[in-house]
C-alpha positions, -999 to 999 in steps of 0.1 A, spaced: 192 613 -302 156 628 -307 171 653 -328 186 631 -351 154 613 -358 137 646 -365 161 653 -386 159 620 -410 118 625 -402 121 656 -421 143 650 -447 124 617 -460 91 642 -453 105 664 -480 120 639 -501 85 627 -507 73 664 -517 99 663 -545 87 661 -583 118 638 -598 117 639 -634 104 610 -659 127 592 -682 124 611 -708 128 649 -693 166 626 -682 177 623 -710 164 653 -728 183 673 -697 212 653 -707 215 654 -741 207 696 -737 239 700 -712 261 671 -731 257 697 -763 261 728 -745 295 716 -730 306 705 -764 298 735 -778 318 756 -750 344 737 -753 347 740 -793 341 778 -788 372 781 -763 392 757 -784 392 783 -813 392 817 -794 424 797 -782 435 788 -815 430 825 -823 446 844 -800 477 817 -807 478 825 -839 475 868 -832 503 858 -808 524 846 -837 515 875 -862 525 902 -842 560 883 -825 
């Protein structure tokens, strides 16, 4: 059972080291990733749309 306790001892002892980001750097994170995954997901959607369409040309 000791070891248990050490264990949540030292987790909440590094929890407490950790640097959580404000509001702001959130929602700045957010927005970058929310963009980047839109933007991945248009790029695939016409390198798709190509190679369909290359498909088509040559059959």
């Amino acid at each position: 059972m000791s070891a248990i306790a050490r264990f949540f001892k030292n987790v909440t002892s590094e929890m407490r080291k950790v640097t959580w980001p404000t509001r702001k750097e959130l929602t700045s994170y957010t927005v970058t990733v929310v963009i980047t995954v839109i933007l991945f997901a248009v790029f695939f959607m016409l390198l798709d749309f190509g190679i369909e369409q290359l498909i088509q040309l040559i059959l």
